[in-house]
Short mmCIF file of the C-alpha atoms (twelve columns), coordinates in Angstrom:
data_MODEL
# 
_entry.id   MODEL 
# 
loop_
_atom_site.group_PDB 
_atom_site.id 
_atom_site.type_symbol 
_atom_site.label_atom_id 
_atom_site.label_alt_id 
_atom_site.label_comp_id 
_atom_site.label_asym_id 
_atom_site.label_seq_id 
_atom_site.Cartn_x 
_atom_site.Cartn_y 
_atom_site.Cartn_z 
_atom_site.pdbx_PDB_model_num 
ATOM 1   C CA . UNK A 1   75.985  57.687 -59.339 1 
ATOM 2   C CA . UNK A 2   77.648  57.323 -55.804 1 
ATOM 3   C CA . UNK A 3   80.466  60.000 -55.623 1 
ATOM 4   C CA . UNK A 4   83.747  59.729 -54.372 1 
ATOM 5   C CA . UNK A 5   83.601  61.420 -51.035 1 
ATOM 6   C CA . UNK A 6   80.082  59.596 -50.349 1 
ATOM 7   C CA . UNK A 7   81.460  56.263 -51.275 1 
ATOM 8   C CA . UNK A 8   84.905  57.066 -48.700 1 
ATOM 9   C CA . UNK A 9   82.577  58.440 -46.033 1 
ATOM 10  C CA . UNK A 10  80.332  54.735 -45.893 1 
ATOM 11  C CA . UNK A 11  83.292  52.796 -45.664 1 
ATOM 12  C CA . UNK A 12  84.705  54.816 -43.284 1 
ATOM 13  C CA . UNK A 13  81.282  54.400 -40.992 1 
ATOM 14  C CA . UNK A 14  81.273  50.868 -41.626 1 
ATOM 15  C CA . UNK A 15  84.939  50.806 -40.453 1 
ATOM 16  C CA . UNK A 16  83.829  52.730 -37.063 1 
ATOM 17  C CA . UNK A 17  80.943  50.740 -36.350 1 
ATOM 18  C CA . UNK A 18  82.236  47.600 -36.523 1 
ATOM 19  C CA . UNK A 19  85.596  48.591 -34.469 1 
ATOM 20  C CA . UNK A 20  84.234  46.852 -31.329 1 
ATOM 21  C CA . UNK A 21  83.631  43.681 -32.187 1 
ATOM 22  C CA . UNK A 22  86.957  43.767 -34.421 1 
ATOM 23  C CA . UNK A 23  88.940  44.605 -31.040 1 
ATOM 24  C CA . UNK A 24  86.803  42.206 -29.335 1 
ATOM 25  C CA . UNK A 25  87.959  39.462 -31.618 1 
ATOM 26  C CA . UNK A 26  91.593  40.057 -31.499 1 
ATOM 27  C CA . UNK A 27  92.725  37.847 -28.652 1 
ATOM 28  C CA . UNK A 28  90.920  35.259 -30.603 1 
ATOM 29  C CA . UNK A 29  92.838  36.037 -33.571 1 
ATOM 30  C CA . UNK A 30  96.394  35.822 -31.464 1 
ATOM 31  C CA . UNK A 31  94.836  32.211 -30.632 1 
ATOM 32  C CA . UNK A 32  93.914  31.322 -33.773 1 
ATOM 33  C CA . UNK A 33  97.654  32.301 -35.220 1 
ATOM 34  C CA . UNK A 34  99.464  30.190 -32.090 1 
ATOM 35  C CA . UNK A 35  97.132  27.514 -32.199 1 
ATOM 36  C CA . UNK A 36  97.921  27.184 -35.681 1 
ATOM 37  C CA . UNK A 37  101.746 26.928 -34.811 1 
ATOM 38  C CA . UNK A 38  101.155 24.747 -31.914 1 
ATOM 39  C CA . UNK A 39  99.302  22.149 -34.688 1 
ATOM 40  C CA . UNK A 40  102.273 21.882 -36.351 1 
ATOM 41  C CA . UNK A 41  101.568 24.730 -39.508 1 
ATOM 42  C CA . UNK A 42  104.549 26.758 -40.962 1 
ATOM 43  C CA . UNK A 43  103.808 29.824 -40.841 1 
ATOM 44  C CA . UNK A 44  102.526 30.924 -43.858 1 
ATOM 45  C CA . UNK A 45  99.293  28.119 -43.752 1 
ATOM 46  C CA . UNK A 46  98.452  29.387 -40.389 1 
ATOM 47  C CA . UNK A 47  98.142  32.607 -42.095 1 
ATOM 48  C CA . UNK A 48  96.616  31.065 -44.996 1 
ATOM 49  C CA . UNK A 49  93.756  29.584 -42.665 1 
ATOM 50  C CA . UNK A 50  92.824  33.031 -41.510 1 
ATOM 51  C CA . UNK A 51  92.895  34.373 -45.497 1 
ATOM 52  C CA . UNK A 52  91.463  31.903 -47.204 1 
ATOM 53  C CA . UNK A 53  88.911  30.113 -44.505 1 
ATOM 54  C CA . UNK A 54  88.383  32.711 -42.554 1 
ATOM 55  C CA . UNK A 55  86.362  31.324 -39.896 1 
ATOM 56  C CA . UNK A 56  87.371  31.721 -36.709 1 
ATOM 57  C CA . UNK A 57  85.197  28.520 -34.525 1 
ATOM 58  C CA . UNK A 58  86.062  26.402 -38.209 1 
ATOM 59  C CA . UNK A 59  89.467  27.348 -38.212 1 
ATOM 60  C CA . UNK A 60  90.326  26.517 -34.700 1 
ATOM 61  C CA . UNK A 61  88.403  23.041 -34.894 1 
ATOM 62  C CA . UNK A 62  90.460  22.502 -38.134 1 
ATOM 63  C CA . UNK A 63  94.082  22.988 -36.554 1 
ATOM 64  C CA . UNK A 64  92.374  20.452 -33.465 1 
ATOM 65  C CA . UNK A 65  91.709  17.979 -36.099 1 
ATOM 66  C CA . UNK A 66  94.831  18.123 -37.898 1 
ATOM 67  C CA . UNK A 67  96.933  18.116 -34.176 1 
ATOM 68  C CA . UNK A 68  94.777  15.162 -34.109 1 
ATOM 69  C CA . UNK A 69  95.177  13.229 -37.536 1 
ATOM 70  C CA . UNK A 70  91.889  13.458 -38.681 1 
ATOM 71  C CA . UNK A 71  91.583  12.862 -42.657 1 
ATOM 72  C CA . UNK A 72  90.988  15.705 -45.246 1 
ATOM 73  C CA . UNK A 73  87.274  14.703 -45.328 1 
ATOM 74  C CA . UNK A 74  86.754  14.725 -41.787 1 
ATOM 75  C CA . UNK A 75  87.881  17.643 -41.436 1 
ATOM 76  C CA . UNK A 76  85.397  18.989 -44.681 1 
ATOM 77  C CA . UNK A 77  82.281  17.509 -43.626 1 
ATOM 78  C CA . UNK A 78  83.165  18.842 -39.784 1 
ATOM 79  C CA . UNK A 79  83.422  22.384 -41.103 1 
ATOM 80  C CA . UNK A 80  80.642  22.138 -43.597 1 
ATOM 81  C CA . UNK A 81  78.591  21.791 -40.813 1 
ATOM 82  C CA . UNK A 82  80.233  24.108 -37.890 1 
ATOM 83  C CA . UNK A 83  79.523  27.200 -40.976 1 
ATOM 84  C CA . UNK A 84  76.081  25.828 -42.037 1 
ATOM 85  C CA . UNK A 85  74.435  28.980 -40.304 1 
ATOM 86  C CA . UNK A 86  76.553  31.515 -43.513 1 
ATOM 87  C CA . UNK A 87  73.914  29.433 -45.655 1 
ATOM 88  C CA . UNK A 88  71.062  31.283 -43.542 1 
ATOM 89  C CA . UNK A 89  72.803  34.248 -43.535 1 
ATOM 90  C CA . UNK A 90  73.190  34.576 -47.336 1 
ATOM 91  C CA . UNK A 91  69.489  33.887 -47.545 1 
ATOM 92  C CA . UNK A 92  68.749  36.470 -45.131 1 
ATOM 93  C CA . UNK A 93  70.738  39.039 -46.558 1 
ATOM 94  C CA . UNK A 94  69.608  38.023 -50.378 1 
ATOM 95  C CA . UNK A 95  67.176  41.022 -50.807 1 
ATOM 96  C CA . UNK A 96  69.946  43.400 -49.816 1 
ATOM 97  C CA . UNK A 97  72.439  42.001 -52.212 1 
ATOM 98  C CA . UNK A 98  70.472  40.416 -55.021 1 
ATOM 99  C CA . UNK A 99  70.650  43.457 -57.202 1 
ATOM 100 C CA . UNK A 100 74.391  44.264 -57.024 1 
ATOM 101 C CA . UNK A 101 76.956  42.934 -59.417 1 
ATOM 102 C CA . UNK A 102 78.346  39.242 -59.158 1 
ATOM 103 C CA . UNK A 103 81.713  40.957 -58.047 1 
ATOM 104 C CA . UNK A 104 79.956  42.783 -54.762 1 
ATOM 105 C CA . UNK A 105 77.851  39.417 -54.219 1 
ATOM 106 C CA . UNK A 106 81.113  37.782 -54.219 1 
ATOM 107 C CA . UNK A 107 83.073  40.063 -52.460 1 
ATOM 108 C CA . UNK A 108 80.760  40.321 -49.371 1 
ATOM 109 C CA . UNK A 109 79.715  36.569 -49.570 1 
ATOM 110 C CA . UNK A 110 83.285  36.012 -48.878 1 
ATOM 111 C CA . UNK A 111 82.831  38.566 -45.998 1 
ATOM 112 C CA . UNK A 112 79.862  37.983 -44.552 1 
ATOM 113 C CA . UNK A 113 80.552  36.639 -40.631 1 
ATOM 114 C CA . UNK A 114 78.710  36.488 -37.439 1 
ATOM 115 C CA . UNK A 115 79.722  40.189 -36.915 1 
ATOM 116 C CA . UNK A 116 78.843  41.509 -40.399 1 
ATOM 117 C CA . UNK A 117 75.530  39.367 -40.397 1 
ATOM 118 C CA . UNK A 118 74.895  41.225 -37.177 1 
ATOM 119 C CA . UNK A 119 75.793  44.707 -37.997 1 
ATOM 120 C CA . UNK A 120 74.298  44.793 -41.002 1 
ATOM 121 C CA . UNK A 121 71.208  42.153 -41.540 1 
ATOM 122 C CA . UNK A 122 68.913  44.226 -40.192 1 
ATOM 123 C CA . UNK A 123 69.178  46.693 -42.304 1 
ATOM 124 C CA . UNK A 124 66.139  47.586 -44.322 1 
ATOM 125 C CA . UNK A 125 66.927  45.942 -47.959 1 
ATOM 126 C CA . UNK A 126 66.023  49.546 -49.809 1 
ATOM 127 C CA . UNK A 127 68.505  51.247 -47.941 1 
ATOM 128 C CA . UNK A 128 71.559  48.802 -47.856 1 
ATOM 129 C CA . UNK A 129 74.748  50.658 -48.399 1 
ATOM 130 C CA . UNK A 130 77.370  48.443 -49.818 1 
ATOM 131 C CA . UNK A 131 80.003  50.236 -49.230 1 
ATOM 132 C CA . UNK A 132 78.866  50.766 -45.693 1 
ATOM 133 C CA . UNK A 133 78.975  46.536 -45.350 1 
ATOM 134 C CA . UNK A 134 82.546  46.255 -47.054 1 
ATOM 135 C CA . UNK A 135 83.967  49.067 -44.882 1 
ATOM 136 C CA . UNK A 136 82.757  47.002 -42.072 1 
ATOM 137 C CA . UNK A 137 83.607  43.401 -43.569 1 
ATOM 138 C CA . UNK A 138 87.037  44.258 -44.671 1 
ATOM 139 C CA . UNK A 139 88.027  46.133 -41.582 1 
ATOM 140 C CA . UNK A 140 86.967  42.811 -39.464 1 
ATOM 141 C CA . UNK A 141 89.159  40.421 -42.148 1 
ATOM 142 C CA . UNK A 142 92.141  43.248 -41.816 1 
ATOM 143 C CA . UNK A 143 92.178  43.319 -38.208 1 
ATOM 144 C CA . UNK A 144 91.690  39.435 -37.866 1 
ATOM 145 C CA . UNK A 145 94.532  38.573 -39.900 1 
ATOM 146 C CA . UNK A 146 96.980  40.843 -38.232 1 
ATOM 147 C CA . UNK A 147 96.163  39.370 -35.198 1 
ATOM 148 C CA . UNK A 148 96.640  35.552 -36.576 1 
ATOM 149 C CA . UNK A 149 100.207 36.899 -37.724 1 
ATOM 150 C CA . UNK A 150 100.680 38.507 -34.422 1 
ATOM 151 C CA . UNK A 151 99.864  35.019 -32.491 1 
ATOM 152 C CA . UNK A 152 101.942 33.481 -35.363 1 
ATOM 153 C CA . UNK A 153 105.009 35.236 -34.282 1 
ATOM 154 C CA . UNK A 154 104.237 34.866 -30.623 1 
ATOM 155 C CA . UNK A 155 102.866 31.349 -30.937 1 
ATOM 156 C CA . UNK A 156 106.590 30.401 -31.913 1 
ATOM 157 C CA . UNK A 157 108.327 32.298 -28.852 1 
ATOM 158 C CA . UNK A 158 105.606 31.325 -26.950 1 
ATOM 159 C CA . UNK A 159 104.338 27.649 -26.419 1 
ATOM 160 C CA . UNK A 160 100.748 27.168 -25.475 1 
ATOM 161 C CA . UNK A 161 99.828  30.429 -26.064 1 
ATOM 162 C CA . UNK A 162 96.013  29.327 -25.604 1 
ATOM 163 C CA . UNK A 163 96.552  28.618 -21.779 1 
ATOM 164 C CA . UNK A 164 96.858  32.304 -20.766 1 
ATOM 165 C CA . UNK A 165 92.519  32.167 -21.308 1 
ATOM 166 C CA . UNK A 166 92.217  33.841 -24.562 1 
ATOM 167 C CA . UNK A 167 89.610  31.446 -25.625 1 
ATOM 168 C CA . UNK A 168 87.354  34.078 -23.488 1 
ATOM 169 C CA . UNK A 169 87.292  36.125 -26.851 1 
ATOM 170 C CA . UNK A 170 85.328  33.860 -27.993 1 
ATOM 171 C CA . UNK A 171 82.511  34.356 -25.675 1 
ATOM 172 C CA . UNK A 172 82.683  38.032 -25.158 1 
ATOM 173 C CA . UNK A 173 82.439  38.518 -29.296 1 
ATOM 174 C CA . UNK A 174 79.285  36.701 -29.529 1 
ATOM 175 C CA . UNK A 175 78.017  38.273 -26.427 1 
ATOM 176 C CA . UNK A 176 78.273  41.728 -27.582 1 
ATOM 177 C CA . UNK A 177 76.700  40.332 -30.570 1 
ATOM 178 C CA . UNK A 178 73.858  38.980 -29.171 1 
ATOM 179 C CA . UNK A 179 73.261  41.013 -26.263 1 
ATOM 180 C CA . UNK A 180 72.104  44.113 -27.637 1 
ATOM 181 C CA . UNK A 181 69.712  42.198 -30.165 1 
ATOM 182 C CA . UNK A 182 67.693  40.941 -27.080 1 
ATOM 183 C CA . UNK A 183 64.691  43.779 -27.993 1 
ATOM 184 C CA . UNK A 184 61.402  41.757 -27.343 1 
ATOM 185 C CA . UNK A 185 60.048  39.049 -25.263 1 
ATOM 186 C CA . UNK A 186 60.671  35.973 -27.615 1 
ATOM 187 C CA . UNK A 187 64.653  36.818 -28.315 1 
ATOM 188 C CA . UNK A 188 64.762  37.296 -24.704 1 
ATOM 189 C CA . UNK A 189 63.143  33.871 -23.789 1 
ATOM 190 C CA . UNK A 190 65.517  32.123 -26.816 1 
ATOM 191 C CA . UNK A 191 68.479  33.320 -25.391 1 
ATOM 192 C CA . UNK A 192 68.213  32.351 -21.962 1 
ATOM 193 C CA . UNK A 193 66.858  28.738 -22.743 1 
ATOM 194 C CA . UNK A 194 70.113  28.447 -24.660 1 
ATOM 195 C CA . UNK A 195 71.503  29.160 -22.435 1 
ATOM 196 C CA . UNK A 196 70.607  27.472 -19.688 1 
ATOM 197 C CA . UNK A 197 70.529  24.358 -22.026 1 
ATOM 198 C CA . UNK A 198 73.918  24.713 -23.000 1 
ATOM 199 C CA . UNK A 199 75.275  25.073 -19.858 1 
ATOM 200 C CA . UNK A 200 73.512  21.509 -18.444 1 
ATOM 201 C CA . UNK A 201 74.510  19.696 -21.644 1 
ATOM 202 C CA . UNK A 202 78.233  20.661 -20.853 1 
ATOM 203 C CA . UNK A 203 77.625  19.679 -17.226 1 
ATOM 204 C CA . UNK A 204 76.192  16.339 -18.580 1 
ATOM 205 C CA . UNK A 205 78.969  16.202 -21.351 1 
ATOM 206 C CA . UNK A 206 76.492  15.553 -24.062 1 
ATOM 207 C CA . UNK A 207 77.551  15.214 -27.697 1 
ATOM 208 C CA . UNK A 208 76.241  18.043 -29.922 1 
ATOM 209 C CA . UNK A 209 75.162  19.780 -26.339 1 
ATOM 210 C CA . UNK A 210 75.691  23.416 -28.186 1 
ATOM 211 C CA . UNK A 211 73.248  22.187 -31.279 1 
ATOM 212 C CA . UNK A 212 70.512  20.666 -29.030 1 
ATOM 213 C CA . UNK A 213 70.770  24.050 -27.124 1 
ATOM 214 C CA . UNK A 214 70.665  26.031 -30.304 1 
ATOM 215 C CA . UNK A 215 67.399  23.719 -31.023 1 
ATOM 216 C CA . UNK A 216 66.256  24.525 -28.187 1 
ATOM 217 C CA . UNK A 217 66.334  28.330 -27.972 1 
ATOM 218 C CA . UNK A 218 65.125  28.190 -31.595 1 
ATOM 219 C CA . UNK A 219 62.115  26.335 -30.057 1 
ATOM 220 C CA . UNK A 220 61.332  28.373 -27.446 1 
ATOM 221 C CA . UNK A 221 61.589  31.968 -29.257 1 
ATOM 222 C CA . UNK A 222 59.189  30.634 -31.753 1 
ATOM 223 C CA . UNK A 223 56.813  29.058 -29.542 1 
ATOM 224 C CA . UNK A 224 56.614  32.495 -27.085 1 
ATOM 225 C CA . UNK A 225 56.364  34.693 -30.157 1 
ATOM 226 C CA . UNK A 226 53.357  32.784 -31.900 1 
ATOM 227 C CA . UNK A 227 52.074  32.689 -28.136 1 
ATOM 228 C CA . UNK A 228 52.278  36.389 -28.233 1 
ATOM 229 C CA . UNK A 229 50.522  37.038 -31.766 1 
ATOM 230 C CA . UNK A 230 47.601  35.185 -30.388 1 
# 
């Protein structure tokens, strides 16, 4: 039986360790909350979008789509597929959650992002401390939403909040995601064929450039690291 003080100290260590990437992400959140203004939202559904969907690259391609006057089921299918990867992530993470009641699977289901996948998916299954993960995953939702209402409130002073360059959040979150999982050969190899790839397809202006890259990396990391094994 997990005591009080045990259960306080996890979340409070999940809290800590995910601090960076929350602060990391708040610029994006004060874009996500003026966007949502700029797209023509009341106030309360842009803050909606950040409670509900959640999603930061989703919920930004959402308010584009309805600036644009794209129909509900564009705008469905178009997300279905821009969070496809949480589908990989809930598989990956099933051995450390399988056990735990339908409540917790629900609960961090609904939490589980790029971040949390990344903070806590390698974590060996035995070991997983829930409370640990929800410290982290609720912190990250906390801190994201206040900074949606934040660009909310400024978004409506403020016209065109996004031209200032705050999209850069967006990059420097996944980087310090990615970066310091870069620990063998074959991640290293992925990464920089993405990219590389990524950068020529939006040179070229290809459709779906970020996918093929994604293919691509995913291509090469497996390739070196069966070259390796033999």
């Amino acid at each position: 039986m997990e005591s009080s003080s045990n259960r306080f100290k996890a979340l409070l260590q999940g809290t800590i360790a995910m601090m960076p990437l929350s602060l990391a992400v708040v610029p994006w959140g004060f874009l996500a909350g003026s966007f949502a203004i700029d797209s023509g939202l009341t106030p309360l559904e842009g803050q909606a979008m950040s409670a509900i969907l959640f999603a930061g690259a989703a919920q930004l391609v959402a308010m584009g789509m309805i600036k644009s006057g794209a129909t509900l089921l564009t705008m469905v299918i178009t997300i279905f597929f821009i969070t496809s990867r949480h589908f990989l992530y809930g598989l990956s993470m099933r051995s450390h959650i399988s056990a735990l009641p339908f409540r917790w699977r629900l609960l961090l289901g609904f939490l589980l992002t790029d971040e949390l996948f990344a903070l806590c998916g390698h974590h060996d299954p035995k070991k997983f401390d829930r409370w640990y993960a929800l410290g982290a995953g609720f912190s990250f939702y906390l801190i994201w939403n206040i900074a949606t209402l934040i660009g909310i409130v400024v978004g409506s002073q403020i016209p065109d909040l996004q031209q200032y360059g705050l999209e850069f959040a967006v990059a420097a979150t996944f980087i310090a995601i990615v970066v310091p999982n870069i620990k063998s050969l074959p991640i290293f190899l992925a990464a920089l064929s993405a990219l590389l790839a990524s950068v020529v397809f939006a040179a070229l202006k290809v459709d779906m450039g970020l996918v093929l890259a994604s293919l691509i990396g995913m291509s090469v990391g497996y390739l070196s690291e069966e070259r390796l094994k033999r």
